[in-house]
C-alpha atoms as an extended CHARMM CRD file, in Angstrom:
* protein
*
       120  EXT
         1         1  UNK       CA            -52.8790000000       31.0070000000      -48.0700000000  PROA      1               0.0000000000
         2         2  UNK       CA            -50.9220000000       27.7940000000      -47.3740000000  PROA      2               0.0000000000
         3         3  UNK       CA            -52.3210000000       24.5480000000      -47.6370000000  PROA      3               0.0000000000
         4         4  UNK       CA            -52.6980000000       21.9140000000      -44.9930000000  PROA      4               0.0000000000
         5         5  UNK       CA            -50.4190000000       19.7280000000      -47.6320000000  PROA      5               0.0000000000
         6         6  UNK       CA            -47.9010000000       22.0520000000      -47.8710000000  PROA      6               0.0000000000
         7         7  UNK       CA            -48.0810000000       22.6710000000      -44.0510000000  PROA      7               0.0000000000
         8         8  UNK       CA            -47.0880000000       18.9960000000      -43.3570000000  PROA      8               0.0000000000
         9         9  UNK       CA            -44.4720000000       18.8070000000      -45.7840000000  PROA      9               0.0000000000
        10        10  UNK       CA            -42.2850000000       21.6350000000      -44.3050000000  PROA      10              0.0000000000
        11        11  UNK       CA            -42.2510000000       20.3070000000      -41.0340000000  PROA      11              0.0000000000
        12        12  UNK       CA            -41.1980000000       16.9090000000      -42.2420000000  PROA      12              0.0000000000
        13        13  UNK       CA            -38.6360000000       18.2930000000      -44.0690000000  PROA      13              0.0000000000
        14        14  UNK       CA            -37.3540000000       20.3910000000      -40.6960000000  PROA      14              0.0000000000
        15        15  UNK       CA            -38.2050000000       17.0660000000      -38.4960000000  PROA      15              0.0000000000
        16        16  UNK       CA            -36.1340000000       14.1070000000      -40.3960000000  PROA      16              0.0000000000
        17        17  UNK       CA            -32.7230000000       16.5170000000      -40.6240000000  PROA      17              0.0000000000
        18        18  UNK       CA            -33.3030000000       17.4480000000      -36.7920000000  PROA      18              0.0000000000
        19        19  UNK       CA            -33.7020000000       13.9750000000      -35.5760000000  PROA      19              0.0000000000
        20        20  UNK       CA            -30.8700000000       12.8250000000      -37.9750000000  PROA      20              0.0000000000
        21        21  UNK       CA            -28.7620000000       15.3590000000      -35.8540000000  PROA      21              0.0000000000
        22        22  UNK       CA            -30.4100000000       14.5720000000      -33.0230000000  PROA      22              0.0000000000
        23        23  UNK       CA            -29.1180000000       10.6510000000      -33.2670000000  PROA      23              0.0000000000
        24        24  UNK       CA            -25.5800000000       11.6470000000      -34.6870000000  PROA      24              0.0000000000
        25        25  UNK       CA            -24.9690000000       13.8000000000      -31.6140000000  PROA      25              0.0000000000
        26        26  UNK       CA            -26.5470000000       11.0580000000      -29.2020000000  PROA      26              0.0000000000
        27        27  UNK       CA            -24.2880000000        8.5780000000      -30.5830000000  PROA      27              0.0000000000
        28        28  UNK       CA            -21.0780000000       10.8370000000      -30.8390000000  PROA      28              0.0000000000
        29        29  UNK       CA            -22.0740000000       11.6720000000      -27.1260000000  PROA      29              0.0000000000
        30        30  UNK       CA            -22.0880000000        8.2450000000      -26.4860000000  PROA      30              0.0000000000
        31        31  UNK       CA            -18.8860000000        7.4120000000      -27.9520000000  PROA      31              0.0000000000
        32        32  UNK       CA            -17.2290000000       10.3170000000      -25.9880000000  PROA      32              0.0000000000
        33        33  UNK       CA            -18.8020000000        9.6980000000      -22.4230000000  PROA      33              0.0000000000
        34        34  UNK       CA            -17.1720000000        6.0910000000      -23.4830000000  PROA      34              0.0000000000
        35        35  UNK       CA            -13.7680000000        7.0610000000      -23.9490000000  PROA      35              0.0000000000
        36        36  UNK       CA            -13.7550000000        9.5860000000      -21.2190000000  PROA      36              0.0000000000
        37        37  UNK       CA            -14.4970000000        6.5950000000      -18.5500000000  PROA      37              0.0000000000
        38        38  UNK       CA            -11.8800000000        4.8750000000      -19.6870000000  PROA      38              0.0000000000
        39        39  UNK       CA             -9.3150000000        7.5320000000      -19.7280000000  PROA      39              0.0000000000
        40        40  UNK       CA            -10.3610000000        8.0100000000      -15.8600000000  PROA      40              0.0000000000
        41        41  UNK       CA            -10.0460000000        4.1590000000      -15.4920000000  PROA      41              0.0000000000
        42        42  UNK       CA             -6.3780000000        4.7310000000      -16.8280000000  PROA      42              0.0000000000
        43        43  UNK       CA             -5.6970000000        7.6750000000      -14.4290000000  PROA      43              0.0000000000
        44        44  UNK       CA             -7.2150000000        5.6170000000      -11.4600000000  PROA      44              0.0000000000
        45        45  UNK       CA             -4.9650000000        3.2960000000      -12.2580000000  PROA      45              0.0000000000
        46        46  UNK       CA             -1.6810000000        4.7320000000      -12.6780000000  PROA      46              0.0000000000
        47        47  UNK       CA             -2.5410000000        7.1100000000       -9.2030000000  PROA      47              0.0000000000
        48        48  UNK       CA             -3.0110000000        3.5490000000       -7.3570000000  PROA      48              0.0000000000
        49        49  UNK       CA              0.6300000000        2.7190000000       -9.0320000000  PROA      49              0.0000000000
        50        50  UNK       CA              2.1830000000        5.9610000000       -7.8940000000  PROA      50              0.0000000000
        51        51  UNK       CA              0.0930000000        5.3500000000       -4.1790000000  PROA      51              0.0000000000
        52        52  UNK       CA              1.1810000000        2.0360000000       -3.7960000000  PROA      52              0.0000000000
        53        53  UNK       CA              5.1950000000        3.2820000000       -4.7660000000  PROA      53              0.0000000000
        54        54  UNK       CA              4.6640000000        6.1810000000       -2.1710000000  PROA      54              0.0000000000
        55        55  UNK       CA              3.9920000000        3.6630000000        0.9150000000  PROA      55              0.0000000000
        56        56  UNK       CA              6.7610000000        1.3040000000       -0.1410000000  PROA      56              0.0000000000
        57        57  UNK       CA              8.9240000000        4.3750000000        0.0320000000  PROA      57              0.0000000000
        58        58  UNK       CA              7.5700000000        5.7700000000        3.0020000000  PROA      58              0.0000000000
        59        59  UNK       CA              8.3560000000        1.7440000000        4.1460000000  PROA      59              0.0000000000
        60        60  UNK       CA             11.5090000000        1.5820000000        3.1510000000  PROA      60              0.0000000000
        61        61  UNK       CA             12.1100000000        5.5730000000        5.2340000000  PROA      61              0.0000000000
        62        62  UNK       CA             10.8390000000        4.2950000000        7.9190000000  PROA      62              0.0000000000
        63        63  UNK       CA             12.9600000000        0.9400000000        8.1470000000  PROA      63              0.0000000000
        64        64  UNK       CA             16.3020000000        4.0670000000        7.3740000000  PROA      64              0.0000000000
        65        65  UNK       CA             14.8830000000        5.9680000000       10.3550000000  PROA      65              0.0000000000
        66        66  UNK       CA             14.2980000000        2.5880000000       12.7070000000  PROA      66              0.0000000000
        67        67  UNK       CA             17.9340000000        1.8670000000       11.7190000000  PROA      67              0.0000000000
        68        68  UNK       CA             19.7640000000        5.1580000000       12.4030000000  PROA      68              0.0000000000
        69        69  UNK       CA             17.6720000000        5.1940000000       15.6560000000  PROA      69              0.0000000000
        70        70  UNK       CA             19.1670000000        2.3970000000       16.7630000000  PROA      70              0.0000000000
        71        71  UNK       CA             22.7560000000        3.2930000000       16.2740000000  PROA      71              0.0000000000
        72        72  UNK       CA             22.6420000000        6.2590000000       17.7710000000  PROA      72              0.0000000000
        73        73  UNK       CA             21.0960000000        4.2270000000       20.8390000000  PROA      73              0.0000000000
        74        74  UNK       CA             23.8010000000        1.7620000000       20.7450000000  PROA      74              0.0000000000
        75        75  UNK       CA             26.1040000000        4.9000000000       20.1600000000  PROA      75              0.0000000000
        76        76  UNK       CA             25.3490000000        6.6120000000       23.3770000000  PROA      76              0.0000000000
        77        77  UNK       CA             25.2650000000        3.4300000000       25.2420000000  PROA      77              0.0000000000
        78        78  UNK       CA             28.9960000000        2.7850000000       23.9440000000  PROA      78              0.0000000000
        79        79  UNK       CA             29.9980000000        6.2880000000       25.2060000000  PROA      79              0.0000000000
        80        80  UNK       CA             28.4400000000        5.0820000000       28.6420000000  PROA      80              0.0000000000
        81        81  UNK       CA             31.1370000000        4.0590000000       31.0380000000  PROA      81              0.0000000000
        82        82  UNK       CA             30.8340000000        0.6480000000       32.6360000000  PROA      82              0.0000000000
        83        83  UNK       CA             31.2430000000        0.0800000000       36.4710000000  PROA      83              0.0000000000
        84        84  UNK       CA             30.1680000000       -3.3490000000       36.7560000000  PROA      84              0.0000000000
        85        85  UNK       CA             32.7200000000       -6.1570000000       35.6070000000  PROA      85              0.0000000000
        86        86  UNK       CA             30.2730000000       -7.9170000000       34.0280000000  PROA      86              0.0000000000
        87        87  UNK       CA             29.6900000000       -5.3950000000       31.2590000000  PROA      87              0.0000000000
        88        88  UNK       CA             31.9360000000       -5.9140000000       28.1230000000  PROA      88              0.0000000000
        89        89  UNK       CA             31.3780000000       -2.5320000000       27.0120000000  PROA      89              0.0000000000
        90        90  UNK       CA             28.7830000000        0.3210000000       26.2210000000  PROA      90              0.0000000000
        91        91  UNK       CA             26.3580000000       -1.3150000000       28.7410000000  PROA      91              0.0000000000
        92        92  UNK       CA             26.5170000000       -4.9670000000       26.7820000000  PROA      92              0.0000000000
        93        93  UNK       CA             26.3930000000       -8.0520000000       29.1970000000  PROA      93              0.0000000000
        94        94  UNK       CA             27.6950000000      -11.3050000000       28.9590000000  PROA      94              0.0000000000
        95        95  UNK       CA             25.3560000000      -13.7770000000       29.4030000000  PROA      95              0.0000000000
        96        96  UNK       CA             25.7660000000      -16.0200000000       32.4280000000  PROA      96              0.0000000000
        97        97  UNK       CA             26.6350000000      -19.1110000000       30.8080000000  PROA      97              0.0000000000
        98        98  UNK       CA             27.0210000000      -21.3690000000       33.8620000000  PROA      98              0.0000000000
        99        99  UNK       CA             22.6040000000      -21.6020000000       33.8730000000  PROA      99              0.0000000000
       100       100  UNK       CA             21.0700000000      -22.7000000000       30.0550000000  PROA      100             0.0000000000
       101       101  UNK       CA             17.6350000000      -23.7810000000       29.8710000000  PROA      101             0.0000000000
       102       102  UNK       CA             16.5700000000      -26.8300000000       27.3710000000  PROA      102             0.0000000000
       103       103  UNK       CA             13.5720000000      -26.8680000000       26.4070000000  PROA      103             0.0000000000
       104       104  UNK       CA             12.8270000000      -30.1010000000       24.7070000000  PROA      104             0.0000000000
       105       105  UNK       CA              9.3070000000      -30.5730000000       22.5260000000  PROA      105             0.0000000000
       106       106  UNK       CA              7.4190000000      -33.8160000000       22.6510000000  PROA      106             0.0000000000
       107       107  UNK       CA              5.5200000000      -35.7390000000       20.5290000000  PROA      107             0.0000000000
       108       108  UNK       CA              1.8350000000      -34.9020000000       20.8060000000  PROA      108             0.0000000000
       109       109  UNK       CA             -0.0060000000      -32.7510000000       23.5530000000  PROA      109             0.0000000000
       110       110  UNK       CA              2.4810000000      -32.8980000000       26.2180000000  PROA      110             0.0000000000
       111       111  UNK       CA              3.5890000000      -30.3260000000       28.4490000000  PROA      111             0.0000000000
       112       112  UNK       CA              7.2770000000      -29.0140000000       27.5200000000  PROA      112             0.0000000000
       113       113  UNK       CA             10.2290000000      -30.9120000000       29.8540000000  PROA      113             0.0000000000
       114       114  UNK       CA             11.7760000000      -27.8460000000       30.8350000000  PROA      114             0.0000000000
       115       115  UNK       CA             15.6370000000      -28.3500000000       32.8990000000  PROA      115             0.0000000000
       116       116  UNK       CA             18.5450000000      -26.7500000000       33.9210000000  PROA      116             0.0000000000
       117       117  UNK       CA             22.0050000000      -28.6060000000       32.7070000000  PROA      117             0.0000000000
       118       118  UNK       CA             25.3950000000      -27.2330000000       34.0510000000  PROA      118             0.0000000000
       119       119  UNK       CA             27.9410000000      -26.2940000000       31.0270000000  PROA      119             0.0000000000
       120       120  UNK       CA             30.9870000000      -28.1440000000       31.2930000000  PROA      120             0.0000000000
């Protein structure tokens, strides 16, 4: 039969290796869980970059499209014929130049002096 002693002594022997292991793995764990957050930190990161490229793009599109939109407006007013003597052209006016408005600003809280001055 097996003594009590003997008993004891083979589990101590299975116990120390086991929690050795245990603590190695824990700490290995540890150290990879680590490095994994800061890999996904990094790819956070450089997906922010390639968001923050995407809008100016999508910006920079946008201002293209604005712009082409507007010349073909102008276009198609251009191809518009004029009946009115006052139009230069494409549905542009000339501004009546005989009327200009001054607006002077005063000094302080003052309402705006606000008067109509024939060109010479």
């Amino acid at each position: 039969m097996i003594s009590p002693k003997t008993n004891t002594s083979m589990l101590s022997l299975l116990y120390k290796p086991l929690v050795v292991a245990c603590l190695l793995l824990g700490l290995f764990g540890l150290i990879w869980l680590r490095s994994r957050i800061v890999a996904v930190n990094y790819e956070i990161h450089n997906l922010e970059e390639k968001k923050m490229d995407a809008l100016t793009d999508m910006k920079l599109l946008l201002a293209d499209r604005a712009k082409l939109m507007s010349l073909a407006k102008i276009d198609t007013s251009l191809q518009r014929t004029a009946t009115d003597k006052r139009y230069a052209g494409g549905g542009y006016v000339f501004p009546d130049r005989v009327k200009v408005v001054h607006v002077k600003r005063s000094k302080g809280l003052a309402p705006y002096n606000v008067a109509f001055k024939r060109a010479q």
